[in-house]
C-alpha positions as CSV (number, residue, x, y, z in Angstrom):
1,X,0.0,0.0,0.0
2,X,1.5,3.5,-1.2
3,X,1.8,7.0,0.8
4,X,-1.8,8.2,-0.3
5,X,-3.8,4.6,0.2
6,X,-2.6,4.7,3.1
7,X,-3.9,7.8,3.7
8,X,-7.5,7.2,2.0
9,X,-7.4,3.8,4.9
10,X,-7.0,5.9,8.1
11,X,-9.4,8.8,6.5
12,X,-12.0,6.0,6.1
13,X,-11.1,4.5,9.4
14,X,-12.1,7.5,11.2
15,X,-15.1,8.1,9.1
16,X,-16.1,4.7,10.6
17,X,-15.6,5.4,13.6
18,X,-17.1,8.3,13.9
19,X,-14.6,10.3,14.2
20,X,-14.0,11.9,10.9
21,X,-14.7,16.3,11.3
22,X,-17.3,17.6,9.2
23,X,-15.8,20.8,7.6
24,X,-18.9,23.1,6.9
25,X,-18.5,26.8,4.9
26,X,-20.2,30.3,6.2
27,X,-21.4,32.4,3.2
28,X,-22.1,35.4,5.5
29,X,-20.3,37.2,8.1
30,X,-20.1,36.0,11.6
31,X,-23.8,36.4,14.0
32,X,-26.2,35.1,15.3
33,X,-27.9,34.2,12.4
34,X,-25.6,32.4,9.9
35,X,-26.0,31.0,6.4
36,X,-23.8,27.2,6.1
37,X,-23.8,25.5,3.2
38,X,-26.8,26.7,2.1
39,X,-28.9,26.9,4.6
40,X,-30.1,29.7,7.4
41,X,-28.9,28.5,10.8
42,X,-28.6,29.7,14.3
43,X,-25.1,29.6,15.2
44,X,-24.1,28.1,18.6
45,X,-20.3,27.0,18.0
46,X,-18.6,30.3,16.9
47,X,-16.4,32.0,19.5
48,X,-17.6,35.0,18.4
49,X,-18.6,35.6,22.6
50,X,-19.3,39.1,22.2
51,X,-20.3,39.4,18.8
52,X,-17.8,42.0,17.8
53,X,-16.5,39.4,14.7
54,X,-19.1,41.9,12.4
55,X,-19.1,44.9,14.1
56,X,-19.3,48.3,12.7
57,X,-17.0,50.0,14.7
58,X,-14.3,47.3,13.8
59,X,-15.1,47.2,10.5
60,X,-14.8,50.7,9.8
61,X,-11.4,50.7,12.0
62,X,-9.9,48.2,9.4
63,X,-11.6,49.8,6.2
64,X,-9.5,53.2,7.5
65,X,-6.3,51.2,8.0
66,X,-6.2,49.4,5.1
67,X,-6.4,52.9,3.0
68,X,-4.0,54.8,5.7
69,X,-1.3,51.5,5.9
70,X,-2.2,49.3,3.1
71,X,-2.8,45.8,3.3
72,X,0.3,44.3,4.8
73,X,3.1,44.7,6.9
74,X,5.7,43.8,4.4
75,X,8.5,42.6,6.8
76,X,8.7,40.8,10.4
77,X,8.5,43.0,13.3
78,X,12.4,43.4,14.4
79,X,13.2,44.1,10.6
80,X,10.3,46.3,8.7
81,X,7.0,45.4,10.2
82,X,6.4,47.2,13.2
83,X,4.0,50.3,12.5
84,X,2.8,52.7,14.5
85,X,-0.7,51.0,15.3
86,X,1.1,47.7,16.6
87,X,2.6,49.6,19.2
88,X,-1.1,51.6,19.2
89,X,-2.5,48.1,20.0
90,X,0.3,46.9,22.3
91,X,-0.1,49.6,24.8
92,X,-3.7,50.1,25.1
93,X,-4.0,46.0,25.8
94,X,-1.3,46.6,28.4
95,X,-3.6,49.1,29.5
96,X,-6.8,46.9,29.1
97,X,-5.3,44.1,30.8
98,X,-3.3,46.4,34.0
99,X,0.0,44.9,33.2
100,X,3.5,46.8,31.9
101,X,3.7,45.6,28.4
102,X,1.9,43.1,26.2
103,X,3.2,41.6,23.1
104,X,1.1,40.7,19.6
105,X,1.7,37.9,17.8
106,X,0.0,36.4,14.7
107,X,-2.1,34.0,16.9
108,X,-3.1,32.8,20.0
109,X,-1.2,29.4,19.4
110,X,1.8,31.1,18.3
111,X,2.1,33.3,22.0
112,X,2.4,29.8,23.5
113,X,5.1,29.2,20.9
114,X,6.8,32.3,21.7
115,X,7.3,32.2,25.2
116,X,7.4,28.3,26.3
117,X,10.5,27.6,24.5
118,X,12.2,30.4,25.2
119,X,11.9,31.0,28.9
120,X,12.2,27.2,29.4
121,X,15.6,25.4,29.1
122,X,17.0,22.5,29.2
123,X,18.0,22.8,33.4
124,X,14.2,24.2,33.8
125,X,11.1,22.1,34.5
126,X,7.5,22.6,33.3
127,X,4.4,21.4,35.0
128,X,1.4,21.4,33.0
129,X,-2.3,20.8,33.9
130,X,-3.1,17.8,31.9
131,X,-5.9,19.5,30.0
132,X,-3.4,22.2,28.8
133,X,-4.8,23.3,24.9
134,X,-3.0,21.5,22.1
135,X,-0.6,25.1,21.8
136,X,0.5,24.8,25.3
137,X,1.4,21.1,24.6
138,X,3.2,21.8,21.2
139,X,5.3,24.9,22.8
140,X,6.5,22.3,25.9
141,X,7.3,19.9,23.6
142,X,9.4,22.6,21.2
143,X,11.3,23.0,24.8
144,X,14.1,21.0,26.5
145,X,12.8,21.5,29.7
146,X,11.8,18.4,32.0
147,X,7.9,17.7,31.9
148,X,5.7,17.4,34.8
149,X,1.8,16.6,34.5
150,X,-0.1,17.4,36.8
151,X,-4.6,16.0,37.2
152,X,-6.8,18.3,36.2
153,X,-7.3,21.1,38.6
154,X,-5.7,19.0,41.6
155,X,-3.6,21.5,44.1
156,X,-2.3,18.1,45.7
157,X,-1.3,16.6,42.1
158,X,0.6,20.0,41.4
159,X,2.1,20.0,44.6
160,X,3.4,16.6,44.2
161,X,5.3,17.8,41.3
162,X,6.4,21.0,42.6
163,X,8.1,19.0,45.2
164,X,9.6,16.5,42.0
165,X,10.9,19.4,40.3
166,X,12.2,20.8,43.6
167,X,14.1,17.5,44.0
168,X,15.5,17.5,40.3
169,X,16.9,21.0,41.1
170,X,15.3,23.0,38.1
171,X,16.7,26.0,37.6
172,X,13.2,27.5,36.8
173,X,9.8,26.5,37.7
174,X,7.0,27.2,35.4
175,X,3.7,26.9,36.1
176,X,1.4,26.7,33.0
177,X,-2.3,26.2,33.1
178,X,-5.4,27.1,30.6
179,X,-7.6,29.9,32.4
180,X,-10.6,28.9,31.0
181,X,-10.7,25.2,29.8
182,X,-12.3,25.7,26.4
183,X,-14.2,22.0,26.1
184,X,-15.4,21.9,29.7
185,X,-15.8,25.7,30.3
186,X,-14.1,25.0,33.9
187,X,-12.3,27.7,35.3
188,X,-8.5,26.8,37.0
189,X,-8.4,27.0,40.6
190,X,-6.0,30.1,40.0
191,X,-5.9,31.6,43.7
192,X,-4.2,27.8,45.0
193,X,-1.7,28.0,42.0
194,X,-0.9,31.2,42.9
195,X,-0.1,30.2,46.7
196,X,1.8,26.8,45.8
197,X,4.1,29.1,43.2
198,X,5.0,31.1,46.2
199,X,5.9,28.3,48.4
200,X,8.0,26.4,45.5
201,X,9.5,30.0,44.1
202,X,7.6,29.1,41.0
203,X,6.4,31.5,38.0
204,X,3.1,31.1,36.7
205,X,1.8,31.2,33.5
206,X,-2.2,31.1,32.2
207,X,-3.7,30.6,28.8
208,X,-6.8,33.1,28.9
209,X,-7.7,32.5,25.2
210,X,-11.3,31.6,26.3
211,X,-11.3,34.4,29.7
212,X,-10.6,37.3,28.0
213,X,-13.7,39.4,27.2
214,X,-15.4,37.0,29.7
215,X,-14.3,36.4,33.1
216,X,-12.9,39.8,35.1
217,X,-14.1,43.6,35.5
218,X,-15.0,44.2,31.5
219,X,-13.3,40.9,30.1
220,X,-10.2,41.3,31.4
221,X,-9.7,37.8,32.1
222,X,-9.0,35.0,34.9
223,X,-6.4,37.0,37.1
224,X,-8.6,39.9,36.9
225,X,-11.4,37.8,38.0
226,X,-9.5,36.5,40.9
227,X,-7.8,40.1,41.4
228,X,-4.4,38.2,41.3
229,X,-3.1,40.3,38.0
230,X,0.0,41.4,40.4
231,X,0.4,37.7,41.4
232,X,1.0,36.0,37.9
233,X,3.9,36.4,35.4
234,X,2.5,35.3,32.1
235,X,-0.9,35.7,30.9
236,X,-1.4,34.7,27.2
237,X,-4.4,35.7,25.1
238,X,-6.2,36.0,22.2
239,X,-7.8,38.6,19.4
240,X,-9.5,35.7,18.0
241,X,-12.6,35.4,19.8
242,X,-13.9,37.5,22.4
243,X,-12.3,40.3,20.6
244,X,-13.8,39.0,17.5
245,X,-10.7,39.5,15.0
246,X,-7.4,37.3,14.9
247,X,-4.4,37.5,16.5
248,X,-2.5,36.5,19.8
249,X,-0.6,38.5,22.8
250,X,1.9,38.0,25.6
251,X,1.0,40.0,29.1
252,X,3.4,40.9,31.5
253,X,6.3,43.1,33.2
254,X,8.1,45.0,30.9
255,X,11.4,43.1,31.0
256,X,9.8,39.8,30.3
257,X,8.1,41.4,27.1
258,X,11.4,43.1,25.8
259,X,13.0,39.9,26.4
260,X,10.7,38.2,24.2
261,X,11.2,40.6,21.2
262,X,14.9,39.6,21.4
263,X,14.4,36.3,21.6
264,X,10.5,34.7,20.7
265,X,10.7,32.9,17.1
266,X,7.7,33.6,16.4
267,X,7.7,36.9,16.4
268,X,11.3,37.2,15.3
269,X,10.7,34.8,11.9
270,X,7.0,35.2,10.8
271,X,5.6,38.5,9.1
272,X,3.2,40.5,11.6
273,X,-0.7,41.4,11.5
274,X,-1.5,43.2,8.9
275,X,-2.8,46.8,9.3
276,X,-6.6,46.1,9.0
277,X,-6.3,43.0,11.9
278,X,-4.5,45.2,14.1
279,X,-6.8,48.2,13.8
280,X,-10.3,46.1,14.6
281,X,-8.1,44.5,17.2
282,X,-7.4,48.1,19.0
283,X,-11.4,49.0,18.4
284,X,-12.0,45.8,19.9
285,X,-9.9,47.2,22.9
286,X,-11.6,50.4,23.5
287,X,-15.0,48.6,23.3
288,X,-14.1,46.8,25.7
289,X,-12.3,49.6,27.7
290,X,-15.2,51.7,27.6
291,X,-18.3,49.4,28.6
292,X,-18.8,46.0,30.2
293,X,-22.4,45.6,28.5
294,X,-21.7,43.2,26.4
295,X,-20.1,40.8,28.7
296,X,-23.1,41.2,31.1
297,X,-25.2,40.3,28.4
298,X,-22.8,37.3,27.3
299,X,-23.3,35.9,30.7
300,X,-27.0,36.6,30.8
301,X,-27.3,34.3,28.2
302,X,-25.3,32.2,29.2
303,X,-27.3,31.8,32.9
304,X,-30.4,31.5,30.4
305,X,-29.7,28.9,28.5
306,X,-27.6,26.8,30.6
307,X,-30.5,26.7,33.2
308,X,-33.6,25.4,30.5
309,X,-31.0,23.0,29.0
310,X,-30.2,21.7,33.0
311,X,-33.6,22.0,33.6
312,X,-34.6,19.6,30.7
313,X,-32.2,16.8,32.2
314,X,-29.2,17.5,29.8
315,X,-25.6,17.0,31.4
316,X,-23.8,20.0,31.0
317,X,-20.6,18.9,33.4
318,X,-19.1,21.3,35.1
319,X,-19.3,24.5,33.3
320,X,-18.1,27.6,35.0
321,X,-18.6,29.7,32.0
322,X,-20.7,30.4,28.9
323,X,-19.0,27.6,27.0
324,X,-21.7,25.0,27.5
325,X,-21.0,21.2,26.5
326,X,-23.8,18.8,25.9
327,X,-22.9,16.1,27.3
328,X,-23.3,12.7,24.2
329,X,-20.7,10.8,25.2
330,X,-20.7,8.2,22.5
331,X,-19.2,9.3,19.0
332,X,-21.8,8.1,16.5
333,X,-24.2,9.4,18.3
334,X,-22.6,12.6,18.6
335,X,-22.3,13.3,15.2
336,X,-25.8,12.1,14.3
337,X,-27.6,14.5,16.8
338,X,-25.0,17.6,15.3
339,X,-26.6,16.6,11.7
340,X,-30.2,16.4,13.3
341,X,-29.2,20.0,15.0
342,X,-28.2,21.0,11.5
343,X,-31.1,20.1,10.0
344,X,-33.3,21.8,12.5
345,X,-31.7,25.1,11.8
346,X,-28.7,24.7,14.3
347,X,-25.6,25.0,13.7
348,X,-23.7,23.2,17.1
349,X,-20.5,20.9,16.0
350,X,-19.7,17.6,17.6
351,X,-16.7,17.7,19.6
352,X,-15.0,14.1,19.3
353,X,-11.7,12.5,19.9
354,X,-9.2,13.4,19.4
355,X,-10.3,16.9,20.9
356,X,-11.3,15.6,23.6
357,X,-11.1,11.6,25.4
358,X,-13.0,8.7,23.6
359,X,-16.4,8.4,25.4
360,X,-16.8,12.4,26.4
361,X,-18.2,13.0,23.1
362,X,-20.0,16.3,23.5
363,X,-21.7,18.9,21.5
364,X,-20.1,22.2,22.7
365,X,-22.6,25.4,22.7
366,X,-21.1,28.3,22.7
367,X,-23.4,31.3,23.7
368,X,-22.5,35.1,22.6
369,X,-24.2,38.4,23.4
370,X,-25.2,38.9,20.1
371,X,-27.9,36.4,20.8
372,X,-31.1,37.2,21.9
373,X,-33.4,35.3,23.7
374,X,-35.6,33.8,21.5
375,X,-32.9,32.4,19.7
376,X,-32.1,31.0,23.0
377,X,-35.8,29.7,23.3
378,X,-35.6,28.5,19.8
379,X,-32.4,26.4,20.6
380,X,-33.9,25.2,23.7
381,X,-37.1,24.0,21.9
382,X,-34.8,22.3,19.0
383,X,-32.6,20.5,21.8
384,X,-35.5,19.0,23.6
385,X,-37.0,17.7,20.3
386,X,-34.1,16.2,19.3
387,X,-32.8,14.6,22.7
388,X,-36.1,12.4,23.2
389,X,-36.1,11.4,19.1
390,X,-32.4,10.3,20.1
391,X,-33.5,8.6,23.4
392,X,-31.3,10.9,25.7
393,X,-34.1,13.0,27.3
């Protein structure tokens, strides 16, 4: 069997075992209200939480950069690419987020690239929640550093390996957790991280893709939330969804984020964002800056739903936030109730393995402020329909 058979083999083997993703295509800009394929759907899996992904003010932002700067940078940042409205964006997030500096980087996968590698050597050891995101994973694995897993969420587990590291004699001792855990919604037990970093001489780093624009005074994310922003050294985030645009950013002291510019690959070796990202990313800023209605609507919704879906006998797990996973658990079936949702006039994706363990097959709603609530009661209606023609309710 050649290269490519063996290639069509697994793609089939997945297909049959439910496990193959269904790619679908949007042929109209990101709402509530979304055409796929075709066909006029609500859409409940965007992370689009605030609903600034069409927004006029952003839109207009990058319309007037793209005329004032063009349409790309033209260079990397340390070489030709660093225009004024990087550094425009760069303070005002440092600003948004109550921190010295911030650095952008093309995505929010690529900040976990940027710093996890280069902070993190060889002598240095890493302990890592064992839900980490996929980015945090790929950026210890692009390290030398030795590896230390710690259970989900378990102050005793990380502890344990505090105490492992302390025995190996790492140099450095990096914490690294996701802030909000994007396929549970589960927020990390930041506060007790924070204490056992103190007693080990730890840093501590936290993934916010999924907190910012959700958790904290106006968005500002897990250590907000917690009011432990003075208490942890790395927060990485996103422009991608909350903010509505793309993009990602490193958040810290100021010697940290010049470091970085010396050293980060990322940011030293790829091209930046180009004019018109970075100019609906710095709108998306100032919305947030100036008002905290949208996320009080974001998690109005969120309460809504979340309690007529409980209430109908659905397992939403423990959810902390408006990421809301219907709980399947077996993968055929999974995918078969996301068609029937389809077909319904919901758009809701299965989340299977490998995304998340075999057997915690879920579909994962994600609510946004740009909602209202009889799409809400429209969803609601849809789910109960389909959960007793499936069996489940």
């Amino acid at each position: 069997m050649n290269f490519y058979d063996q290639l069509k083999e697994e793609l089939k083997n997945l297909d049959d075992s439910g496990l193959l993703i269904t790619i679908r295509t949007l042929e109209t800009p990101q709402g509530a209200w979304i055409n796929v394929d075709g066909k006029k759907v609500l859409n409940m899996c965007s992370n689009n939480y605030l609903g600034l992904a069409n927004d006029k003010r952003l839109k207009e932002a990058a319309i007037k950069a793209i005329k004032d700067w063009g349409v790309g940078p033209g260079a990397v940042r340390t070489i030709a690419g660093t225009m004024k409205i990087h550094e425009e964006l760069e303070k005002k997030l440092a600003e948004f987020k109550k921190v010295e500096s911030t650095l952008v980087v093309q995505s929010g996968f690529n900040a976990n690239q940027a710093v996890i590698p280069t902070i993190a050597k060889e002598e240095d050891g890493i302990l890592s929640d064992e839900l980490n995101h996929a980015s945090i994973i790929d950026g210890i694995r692009l390290s030398k550093a030795k590896r230390y897993i710690w259970k989900h969420k378990d102050l005793n587990s990380l502890e344990e390996k505090l105490k492992e590291a302390q025995k190996d004699n790492c140099r450095r001792k990096l914490i690294i957790t996701d802030g909000v855990f994007s396929m549970d919604g589960d927020i990390a037990p930041l506060p007790g991280i924070v204490e056992l970093a103190k007693k080990y001489e730890a840093l501590v780093m936290i993934d916010d893709a999924h907190g910012e624009g959700v958790l904290g005074e106006g968005g500002r994310g897990i250590a907000d939330h917690f009011n432990l922003t003075d208490e942890v050294d790395i927060e990485i985030g996103t422009l991608s969804k909350a903010f509505g645009v793309v993009g990602g950013f490193i958040a810290g002291k100021k010697v940290l984020i010049d470091y970085l510019r010396q050293q980060a690959r990322p940011f030293l070796f790829s091209s930046s964002l180009s004019p018109a990202e970075t100019a609906a990313a710095l709108e998306a800023t100032k919305t947030l800056s100036e008002s905290d209605n949208l996320v009080k609507k974001l998690w109005e919704n969120a309460r809504y739903f979340q309690s007529k879906i409980k209430e109908m006998g659905y397992d939403i797990g423990g959810t902390q936030t408006p990421i809301t996973p219907v709980m399947i658990y077996d993968e055929k079936k999974t995918k078969e109730f996301s068609t029937k949702l389809y077909e319904e006039g919901i758009f809701a994706s299965a989340i299977v393995y490998p995304t998340v363990p075999k057997g915690k097959a879920r579909i994962r709603v994600m609510i946004s402020a740009s909602h209202s609530k009889e799409d809400l009661d429209f969803a609601v209606d849809k789910f109960e329909k389909i959960g007793k023609e499936f069996g489940i309710l």
